[in-house]
KOLMIPA-431745 format. One record per residue: x, y, z of N, C-alpha, C, O in turn; residue in one letter. Coordinates in pm, whole numbers, padded with zeros to 5 digits, always signed. Each point is the difference from the previous one (the first is absolute). Layout:
// KOLMIPA-431745
XYZXYZXYZXYZA
...
***
This chain:
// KOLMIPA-431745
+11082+04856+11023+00024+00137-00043-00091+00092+00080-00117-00035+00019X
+00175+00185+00044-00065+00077+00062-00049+00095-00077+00083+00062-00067X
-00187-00035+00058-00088+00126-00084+00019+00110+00097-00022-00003+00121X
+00067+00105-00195-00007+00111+00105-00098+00138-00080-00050-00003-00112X
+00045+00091+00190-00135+00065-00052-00009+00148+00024-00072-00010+00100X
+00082+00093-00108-00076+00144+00061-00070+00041-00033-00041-00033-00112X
-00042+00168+00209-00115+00023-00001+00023+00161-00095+00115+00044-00014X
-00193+00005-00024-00004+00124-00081+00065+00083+00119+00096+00067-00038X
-00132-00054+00199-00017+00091+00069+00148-00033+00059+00060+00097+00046X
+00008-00226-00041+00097+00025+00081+00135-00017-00116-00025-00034-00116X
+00157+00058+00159+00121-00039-00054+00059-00158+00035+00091-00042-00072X
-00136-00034+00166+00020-00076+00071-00010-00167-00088-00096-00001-00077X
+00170-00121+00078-00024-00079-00063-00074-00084+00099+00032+00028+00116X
-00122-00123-00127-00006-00075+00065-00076-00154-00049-00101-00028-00064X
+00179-00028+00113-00047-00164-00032-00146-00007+00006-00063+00030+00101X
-00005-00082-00241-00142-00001-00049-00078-00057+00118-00114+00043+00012X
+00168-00160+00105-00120-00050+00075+00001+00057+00113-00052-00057+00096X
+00112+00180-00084-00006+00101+00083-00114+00121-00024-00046+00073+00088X
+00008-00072-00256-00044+00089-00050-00099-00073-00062+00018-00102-00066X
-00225+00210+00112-00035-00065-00125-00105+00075-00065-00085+00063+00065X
+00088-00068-00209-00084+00074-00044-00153+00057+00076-00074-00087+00047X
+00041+00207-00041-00070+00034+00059-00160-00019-00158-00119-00019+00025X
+00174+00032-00150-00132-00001-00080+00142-00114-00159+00119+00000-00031X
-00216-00052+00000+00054-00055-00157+00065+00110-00067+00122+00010+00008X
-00194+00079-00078+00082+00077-00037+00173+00068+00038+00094+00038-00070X
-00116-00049+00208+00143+00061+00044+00074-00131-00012+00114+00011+00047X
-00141-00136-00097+00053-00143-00008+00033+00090-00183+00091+00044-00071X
-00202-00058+00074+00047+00007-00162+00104+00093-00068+00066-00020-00101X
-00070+00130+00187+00095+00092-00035+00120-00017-00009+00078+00036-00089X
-00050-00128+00245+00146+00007+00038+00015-00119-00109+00113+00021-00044X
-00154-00112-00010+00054-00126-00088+00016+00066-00116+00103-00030-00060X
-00194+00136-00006+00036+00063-00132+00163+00097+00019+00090-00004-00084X
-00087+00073+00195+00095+00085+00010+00077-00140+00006-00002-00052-00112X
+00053-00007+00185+00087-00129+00040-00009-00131-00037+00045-00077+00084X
-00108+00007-00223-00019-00116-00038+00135-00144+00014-00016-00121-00013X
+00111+00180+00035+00103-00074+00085-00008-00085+00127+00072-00088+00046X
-00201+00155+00001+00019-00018+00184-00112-00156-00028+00015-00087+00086X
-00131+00053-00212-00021-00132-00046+00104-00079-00016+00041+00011-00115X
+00044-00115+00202+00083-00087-00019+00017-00153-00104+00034-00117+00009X
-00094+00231-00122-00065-00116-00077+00142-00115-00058-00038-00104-00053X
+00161+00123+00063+00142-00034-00046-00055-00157+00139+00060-00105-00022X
-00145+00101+00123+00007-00086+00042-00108-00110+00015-00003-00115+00043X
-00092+00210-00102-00116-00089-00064+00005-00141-00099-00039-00117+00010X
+00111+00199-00109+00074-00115-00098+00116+00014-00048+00055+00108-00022X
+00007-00260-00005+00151+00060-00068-00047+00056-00132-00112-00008-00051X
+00239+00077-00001+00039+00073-00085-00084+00116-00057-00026+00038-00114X
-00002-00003+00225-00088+00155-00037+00091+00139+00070+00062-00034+00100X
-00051+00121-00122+00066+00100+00019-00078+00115+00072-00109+00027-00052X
+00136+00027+00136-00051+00099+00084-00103+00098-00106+00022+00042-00114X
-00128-00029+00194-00101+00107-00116+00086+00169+00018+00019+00035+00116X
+00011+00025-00184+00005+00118-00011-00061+00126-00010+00044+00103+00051X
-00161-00116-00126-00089+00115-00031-00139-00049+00013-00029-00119-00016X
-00053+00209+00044-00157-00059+00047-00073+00109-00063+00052+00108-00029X
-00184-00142+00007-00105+00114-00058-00131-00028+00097-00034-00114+00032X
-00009+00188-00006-00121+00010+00085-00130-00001-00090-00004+00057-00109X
-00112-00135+00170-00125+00041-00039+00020-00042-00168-00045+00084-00078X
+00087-00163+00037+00015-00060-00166-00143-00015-00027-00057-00091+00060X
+00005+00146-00118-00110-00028-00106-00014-00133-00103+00076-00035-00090X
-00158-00004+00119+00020-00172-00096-00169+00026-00063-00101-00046+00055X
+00102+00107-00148-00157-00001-00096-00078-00143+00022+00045-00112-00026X
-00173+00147+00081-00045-00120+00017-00054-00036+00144-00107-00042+00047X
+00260+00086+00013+00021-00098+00152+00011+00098+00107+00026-00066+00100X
-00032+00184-00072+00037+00092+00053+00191+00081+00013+00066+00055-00089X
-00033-00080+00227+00157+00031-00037+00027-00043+00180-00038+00008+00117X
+00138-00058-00219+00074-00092+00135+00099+00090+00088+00075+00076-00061X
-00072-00082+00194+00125+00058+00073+00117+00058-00046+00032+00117-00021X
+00019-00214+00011+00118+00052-00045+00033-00139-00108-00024-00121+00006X
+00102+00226-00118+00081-00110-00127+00167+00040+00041+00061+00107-00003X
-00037-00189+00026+00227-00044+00028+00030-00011-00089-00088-00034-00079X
+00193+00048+00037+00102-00084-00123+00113-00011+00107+00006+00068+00102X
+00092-00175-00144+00084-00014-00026+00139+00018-00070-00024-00011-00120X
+00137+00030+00135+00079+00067-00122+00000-00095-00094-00060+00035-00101X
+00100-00129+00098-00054-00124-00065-00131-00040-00073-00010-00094-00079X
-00100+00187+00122-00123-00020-00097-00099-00054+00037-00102-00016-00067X
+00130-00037+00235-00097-00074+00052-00108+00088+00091+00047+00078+00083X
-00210-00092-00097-00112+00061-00008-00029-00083+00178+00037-00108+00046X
-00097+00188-00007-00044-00009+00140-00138+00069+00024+00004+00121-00018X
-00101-00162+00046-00161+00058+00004+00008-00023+00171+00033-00104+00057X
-00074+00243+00010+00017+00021+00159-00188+00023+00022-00078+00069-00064X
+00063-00131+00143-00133+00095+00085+00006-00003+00111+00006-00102+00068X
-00007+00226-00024+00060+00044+00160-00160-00029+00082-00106+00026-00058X
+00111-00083+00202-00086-00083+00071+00065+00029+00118+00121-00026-00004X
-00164+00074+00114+00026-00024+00143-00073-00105+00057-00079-00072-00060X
+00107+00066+00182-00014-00180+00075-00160+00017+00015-00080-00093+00000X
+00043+00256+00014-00124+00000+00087-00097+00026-00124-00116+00042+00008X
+00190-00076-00133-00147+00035-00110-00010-00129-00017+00097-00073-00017X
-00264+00020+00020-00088-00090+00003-00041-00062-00118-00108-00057-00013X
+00213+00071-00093-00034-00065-00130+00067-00090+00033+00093-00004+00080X
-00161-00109-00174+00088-00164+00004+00115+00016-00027+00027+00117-00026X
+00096-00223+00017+00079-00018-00051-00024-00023-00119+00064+00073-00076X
-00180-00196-00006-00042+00000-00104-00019+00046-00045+00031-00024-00117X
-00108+00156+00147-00048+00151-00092+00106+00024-00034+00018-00008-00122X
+00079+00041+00194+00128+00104-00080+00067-00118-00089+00049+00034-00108X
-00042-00183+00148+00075-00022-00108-00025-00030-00158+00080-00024-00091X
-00225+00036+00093-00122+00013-00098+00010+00124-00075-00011+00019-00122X
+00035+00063+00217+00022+00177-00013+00145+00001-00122+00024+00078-00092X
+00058-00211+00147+00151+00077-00045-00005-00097-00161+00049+00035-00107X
-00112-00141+00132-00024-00062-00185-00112+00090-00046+00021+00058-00107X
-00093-00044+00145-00074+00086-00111+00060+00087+00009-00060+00065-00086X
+00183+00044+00142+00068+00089-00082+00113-00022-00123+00026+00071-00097X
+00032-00209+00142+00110-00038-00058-00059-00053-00120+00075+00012-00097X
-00204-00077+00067-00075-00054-00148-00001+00116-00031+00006+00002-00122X
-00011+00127+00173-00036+00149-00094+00133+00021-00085+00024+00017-00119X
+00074-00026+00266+00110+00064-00087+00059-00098-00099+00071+00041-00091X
-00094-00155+00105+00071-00088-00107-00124-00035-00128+00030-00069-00098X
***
């Protein structure tokens, strides 16, 4: 599947590995505006395309995670947006994404 993407400044589509975030945030934006363009329908079976996203979720406790997805279906998605060139582990963030998900559950 091709992710395609635009930039605030242009009208233009263009295939994501053509394009790349210049800061996280502008990652984060375009996934809240566009939580579709996560191909999560191929991650696992029987999950359904996310539809709606919330930014910056507050989880008491834990801080607030990227972005929260749903699904039309009901299924919960915890995002933390990361470019190639930020220097946190892989472990940190995935440490990052259970201690949000023990908050919210």
């Amino acid at each position: 599947m091709k992710i395609l993407v635009r930039s605030e400044k242009s009208t233009r589509w263009e295939a994501a590995d053509a394009v790349t975030p210049k800061a996280e945030v502008e990652l984060q934006n375009l996934l809240i505006e566009s939580p579709f363009l996560i191909p999560i329908e191929e991650m696992r079976d029987g999950v359904s395309p996310l539809v709606f996203a919330v930014g910056e979720f507050a989880l008491p406790g834990s801080g607030a995670t990227d972005i929260l997805a749903f699904s039309a279906d009901g299924d919960i998605a915890i995002m933390e947006c990361k470019l190639a060139a930020n220097p946190e582990s892989r472990r940190k963030v995935i440490g990052q994404i259970l201690e949000y998900a023990s908050f919210l559950w």
